[in-house]
Structures are given as C-alpha cells and as structure tokens.
C-alpha positions in Angstrom: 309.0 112.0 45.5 309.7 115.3 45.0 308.2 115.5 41.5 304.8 114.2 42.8 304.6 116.8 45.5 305.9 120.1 43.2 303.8 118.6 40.4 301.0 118.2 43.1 301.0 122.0 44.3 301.7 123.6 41.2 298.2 122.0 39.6 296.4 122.7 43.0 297.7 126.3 44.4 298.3 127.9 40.8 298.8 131.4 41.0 296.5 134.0 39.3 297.9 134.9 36.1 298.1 138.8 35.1 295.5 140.9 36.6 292.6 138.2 36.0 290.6 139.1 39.5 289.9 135.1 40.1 289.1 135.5 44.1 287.3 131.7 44.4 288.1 130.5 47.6 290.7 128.3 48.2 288.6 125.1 50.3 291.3 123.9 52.5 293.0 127.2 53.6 289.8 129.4 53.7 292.1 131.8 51.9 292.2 133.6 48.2 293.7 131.4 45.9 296.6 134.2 45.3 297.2 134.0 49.3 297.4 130.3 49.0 299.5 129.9 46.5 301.8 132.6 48.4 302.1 130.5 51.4 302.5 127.2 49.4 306.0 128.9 47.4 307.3 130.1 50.6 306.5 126.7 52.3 308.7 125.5 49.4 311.8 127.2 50.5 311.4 124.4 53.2 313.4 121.3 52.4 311.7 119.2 49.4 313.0 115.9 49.0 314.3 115.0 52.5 311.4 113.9 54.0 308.3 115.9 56.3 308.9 119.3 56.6 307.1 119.0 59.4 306.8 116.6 62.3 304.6 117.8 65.1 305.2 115.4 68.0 302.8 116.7 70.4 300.6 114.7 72.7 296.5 115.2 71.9 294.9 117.7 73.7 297.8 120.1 73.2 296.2 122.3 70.4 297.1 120.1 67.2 293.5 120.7 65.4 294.4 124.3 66.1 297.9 123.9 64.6 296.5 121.8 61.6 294.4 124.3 60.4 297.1 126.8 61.1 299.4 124.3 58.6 297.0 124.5 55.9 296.8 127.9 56.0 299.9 128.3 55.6 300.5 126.1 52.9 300.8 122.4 54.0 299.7 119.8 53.3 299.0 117.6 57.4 298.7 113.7 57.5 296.7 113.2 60.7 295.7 109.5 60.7 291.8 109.3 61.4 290.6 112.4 60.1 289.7 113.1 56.5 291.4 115.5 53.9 291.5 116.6 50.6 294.0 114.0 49.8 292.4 110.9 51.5 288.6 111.3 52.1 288.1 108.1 54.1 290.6 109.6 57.4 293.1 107.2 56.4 291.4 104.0 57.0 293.7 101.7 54.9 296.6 102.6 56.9 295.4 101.3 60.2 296.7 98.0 59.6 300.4 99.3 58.8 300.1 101.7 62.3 298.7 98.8 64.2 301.9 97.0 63.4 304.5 99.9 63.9 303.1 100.1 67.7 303.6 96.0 67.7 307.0 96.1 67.2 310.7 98.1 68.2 311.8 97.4 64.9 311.3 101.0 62.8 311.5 99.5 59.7 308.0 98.9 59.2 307.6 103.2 60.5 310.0 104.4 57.8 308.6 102.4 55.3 304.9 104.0 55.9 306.1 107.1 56.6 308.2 107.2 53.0 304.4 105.8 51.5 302.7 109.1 53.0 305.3 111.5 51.8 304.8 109.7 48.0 300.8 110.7 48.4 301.9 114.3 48.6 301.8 115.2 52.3 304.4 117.3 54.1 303.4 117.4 57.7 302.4 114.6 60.1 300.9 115.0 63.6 298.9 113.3 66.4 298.0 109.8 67.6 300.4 107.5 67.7 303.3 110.4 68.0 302.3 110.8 71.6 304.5 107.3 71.6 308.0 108.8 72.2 309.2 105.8 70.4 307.3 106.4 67.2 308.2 110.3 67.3 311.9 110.3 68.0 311.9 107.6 65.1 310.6 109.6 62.9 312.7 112.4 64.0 315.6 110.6 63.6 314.8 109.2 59.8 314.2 112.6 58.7 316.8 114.5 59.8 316.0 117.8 57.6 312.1 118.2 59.2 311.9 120.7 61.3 309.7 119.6 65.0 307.1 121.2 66.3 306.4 119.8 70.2 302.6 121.5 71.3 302.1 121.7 74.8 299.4 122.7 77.1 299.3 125.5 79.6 299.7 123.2 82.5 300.3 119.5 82.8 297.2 118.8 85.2 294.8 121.5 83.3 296.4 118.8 79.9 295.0 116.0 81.7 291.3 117.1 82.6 291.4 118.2 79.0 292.4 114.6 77.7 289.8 113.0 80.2 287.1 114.9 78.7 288.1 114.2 75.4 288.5 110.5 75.9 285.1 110.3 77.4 283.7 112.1 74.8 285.5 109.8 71.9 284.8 106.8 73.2 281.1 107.8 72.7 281.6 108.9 69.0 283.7 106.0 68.2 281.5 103.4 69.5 281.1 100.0 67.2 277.8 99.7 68.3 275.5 102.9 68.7 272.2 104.6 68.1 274.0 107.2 66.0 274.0 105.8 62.7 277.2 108.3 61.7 279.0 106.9 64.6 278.1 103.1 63.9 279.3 103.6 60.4 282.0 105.7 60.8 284.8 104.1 59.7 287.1 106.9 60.5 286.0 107.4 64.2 286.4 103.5 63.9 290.1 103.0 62.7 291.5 105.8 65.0 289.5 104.1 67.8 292.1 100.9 67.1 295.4 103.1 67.0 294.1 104.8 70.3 293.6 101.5 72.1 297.0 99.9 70.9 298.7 103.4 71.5 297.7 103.3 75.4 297.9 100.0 75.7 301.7 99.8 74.7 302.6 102.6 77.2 300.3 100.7 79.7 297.6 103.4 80.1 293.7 103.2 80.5 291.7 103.9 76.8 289.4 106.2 78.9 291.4 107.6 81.9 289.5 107.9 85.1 290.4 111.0 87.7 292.4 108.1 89.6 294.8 107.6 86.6 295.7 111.7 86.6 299.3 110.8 87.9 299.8 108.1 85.7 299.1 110.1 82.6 300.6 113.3 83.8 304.0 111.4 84.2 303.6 110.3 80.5 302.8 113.2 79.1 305.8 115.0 81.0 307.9 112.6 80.3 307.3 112.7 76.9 307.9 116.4 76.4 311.2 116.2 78.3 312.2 113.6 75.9 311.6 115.3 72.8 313.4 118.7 74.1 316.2 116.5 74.9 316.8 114.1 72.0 316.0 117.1 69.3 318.3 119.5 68.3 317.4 123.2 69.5 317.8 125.0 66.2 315.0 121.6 64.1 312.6 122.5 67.6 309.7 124.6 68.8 307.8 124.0 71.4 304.7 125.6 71.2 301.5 126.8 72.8 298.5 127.7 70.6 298.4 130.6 73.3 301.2 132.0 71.7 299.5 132.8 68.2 300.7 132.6 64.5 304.3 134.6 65.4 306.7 132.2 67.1 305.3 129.5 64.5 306.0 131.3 61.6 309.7 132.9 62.5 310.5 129.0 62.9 309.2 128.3 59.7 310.3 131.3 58.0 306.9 132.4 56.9 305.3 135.4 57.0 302.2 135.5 59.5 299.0 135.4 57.8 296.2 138.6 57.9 293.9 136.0 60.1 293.6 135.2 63.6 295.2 132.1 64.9 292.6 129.5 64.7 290.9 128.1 68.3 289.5 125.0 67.7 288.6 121.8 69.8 288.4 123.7 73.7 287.6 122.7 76.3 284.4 123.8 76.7 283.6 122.6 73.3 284.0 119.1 74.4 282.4 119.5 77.7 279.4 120.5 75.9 279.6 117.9 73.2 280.6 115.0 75.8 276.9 116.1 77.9 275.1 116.6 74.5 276.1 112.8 73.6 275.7 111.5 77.2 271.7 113.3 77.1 271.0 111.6 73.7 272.3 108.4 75.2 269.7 108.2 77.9 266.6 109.7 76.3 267.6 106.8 73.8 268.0 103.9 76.6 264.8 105.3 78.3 262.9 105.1 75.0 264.4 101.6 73.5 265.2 100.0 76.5 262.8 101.3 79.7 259.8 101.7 77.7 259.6 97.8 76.5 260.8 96.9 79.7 257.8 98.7 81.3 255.1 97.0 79.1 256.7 93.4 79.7 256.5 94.1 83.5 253.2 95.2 83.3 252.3 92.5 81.0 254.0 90.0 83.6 251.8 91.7 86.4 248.9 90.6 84.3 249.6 87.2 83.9 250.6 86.6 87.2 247.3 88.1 88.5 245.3 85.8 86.2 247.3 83.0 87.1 246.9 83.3 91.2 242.9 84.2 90.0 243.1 81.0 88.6 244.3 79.4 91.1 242.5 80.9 93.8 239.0 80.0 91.9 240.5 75.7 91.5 240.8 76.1 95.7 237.6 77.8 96.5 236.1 74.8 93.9 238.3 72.1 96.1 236.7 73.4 99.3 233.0 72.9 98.3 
C-alpha cells in the first residue's frame, strides 16, 4: 500500500529539477507544480502505511467541497463517493454496490474491507455521504487508529438545516432518473450518490428530501452526531472545524504550512438557492411546453369533435321532426 501511494506521488507531484523555470499548472491544486509538490512531501510527514491520513466525518452542508478543495491544495489526495477525480473519472460508480451494503449491515467487515480497497487506489482522505452515519464514521475511526479526524460543522445547527433543505431540494432535481436534462438523465454519478443518499436516510429513519416540518428531526441528528464524534475521538486525532475559520487552525493540525491563497468558498447558500430556482424555472417552461401545449390542442381538438358531433345530432332531430 504504501509503495503504490509514494510511487503514485513521486510520478505525479515531481519537483522541478535545478533552476528549469517549468511553471505549468498543477490541474487538481490550481497551484505551481513546485508548490504542489511542496505540500505533497510535507503531507508525507503524515502517517504512510496506517491507513487515511485523513477522515473528515462531517455531515453535508458543513463546508466539505470547501475543505476538499482545501485538501488538494494542500497535497491530498480526497475519496468523496459521487463526485469525480483525477483518480476515478466516473464519481465512483462501481463502489455503490459495496456502500449500499456497508449501510445494510452492523457488521464492519464489509467497511474495512472497502475502505483498505480505496487506500490501494492511492487516496489519503475520505469525506462526506455516508459518514454523516455515526456508525460508518466511528468505524472507520476506529480501524485506522493513526488518521487524524477532521469533524466540519456549520455556524448554527438550524441555519445547517435550511442549508441541507435547500440542497436536498435542489439534488433531487439534478439526480433525477428521469429528466429533460439529458446530463442529469445520464449522469451516472448524480445517479449512484442518489442510491447511497436514500439508503443513508433511510437507515437513520429520515425523509430523502426534508420538509420545514422535519427541521427537529434532522437537527437532533445532526447534533447528535457531532456530540458523538467529539466524544468517541481522542482530542489530540480531532478538529472540529468551520470553513469560517480559514486555512490556519486546519493546517497547525496537520502540521502544514498555510498556503499564499485564500481559503476556498464553495457550495453557499446562495449558490444553491439560485441553482435550486434556475432548475425549478427550466422545469416549468419545460412542463408548459411538453406537457400544456399538447394538452391544449387535444382539448381544443375534443371541443371540435364534440361540436360536430351535437351538429350532428341536432341536424338527425330537426330531420325526425319533419
């Protein structure tokens, strides 16, 4: 394991030899190579060999795209089931069978085993859906006793919900089997995570798409969640961490030096709210166009017939009456 992942980064974060002045860009870290290949040696000084060096245990909304582009800048290399990579360009698909049957099951044997399968592809970091399962996360915790945890949070637990509601409305939409998007049909991706999302709420009992009803149902979860976490995990493997709270408390915990860039701010709110009305507009122009305006020219062509038919009829009575 540990040969595949040195051999891995050596070939792919080289550093520039001499003075050559080779300044490409590096495509995953938005970095110079040289600052890449920086961050990937002193990522090394992490633990190599005894499993993730990070597990981010977070629940969704809590700043984790923010955080996974903050990894790879740094240096890592995130497994975030559903969404594409460098390593995996299809978002993982062929591992939604294996995560379906981890949340099937209390037994953790099937988790280790696909966890130990991700590390062996060359990925150091995992995060998002299904560790909001406290089960799943604490597991994995537990098998890797080196990683260090990172537990994201959100400024507030109700501002978290209205977040996640959005979201979830807005997902459901762009993961749709059947839809006039053709990316969204197709998208196998949007697709497979769609399946872990609806297994993952259903085994801790929760709507796929909360409603504002359900806000103290998911709020206990999420809360519940966090306080389990801080509690099972060591203080000196945790962080818990607001994206809020930029690149310094992230890297003193790593022991990495903070990167010359702001701390990316991806995914808001407001980037979803626009999104989620942008999707619901194309939605109904669509259902006016494909559904109303056929529907319009058979009710008029019903009008029709049912005029000729009571001309008809009236024309056979006035004939009867002569």
């Amino acid at each position: 394991r540990p040969g595949l992942e040195v051999g891995r980064r050596a070939a792919a974060r080289a550093p520039l030899q001499g003075g050559g002045a080779m300044m490409r860009r590096c495509h995953c870290a938005g970095l110079p190579c040289w600052a890449a290949a920086a961050a990937a040696a002193v990522a090394g000084a992490l633990p190599l060999g005894e499993g993730f060096k990070v597990i981010c245990v977070g629940y969704p909304r809590t700043g984790l795209t923010s955080l996974e582009e903050a990894m790879l800048k740094l240096g890592f290399s995130p497994y975030r089931m559903g969404h594409r990579d460098d390593l995996d360009k299809s978002g993982h698909t062929k591992d939604v069978d294996r995560w379906l049957e981890v949340l099937s099951t209390e037994d953790l044997a099937p988790l280790e085993k696909l966890a130990d399968d991700i590390l062996q592809r060359g990925y150091d970091t995992i995060l998002d859906v299904p560790l909001d399962n406290t089960a799943i996360a604490l597991g994995l915790v537990r098998h890797f006793p080196q990683s260090k945890v990172i537990l994201t949070l959100h400024d507030g637990s109700e501002g978290w919900f209205n977040s996640y509601r959005v979201h979830m409305q807005d997902f459901n939409l762009g993961s749709a089997r059947f839809s006039p998007h053709r990316q969204i049909a197709l998208g196998k991706s949007r697709h497979a995570l769609r399946q872990i999302h609806a297994a993952d709420s259903k085994k801790q009992h929760l709507p796929f798409v909360p409603l504002e009803a359900d806000a103290q149902r998911f709020i206990e979860a999420y809360e519940a969640h966090n306080s389990e976490v801080t509690a099972a995990v060591e203080p000196q493997r945790l962080l818990t961490f607001m994206a809020q709270q930029g690149w310094e408390p992230l890297c003193q915990f790593l022991g990495m030096d903070v990167p010359g860039v702001p701390y990316p701010k991806l995914h808001t709110l407001g980037r979803d709210q626009r999104h989620l009305q942008q999707q619901q507009h194309y939605l109904m122009v669509f259902d006016v166009f494909f559904f109303g305006i056929p529907l319009f020219g058979v009710s008029v062509m019903a009008h029709w017939l049912w005029k000729r038919y009571r001309s008809g009829v009236k024309i056979l009575e006035e004939k009867a009456n002569v």
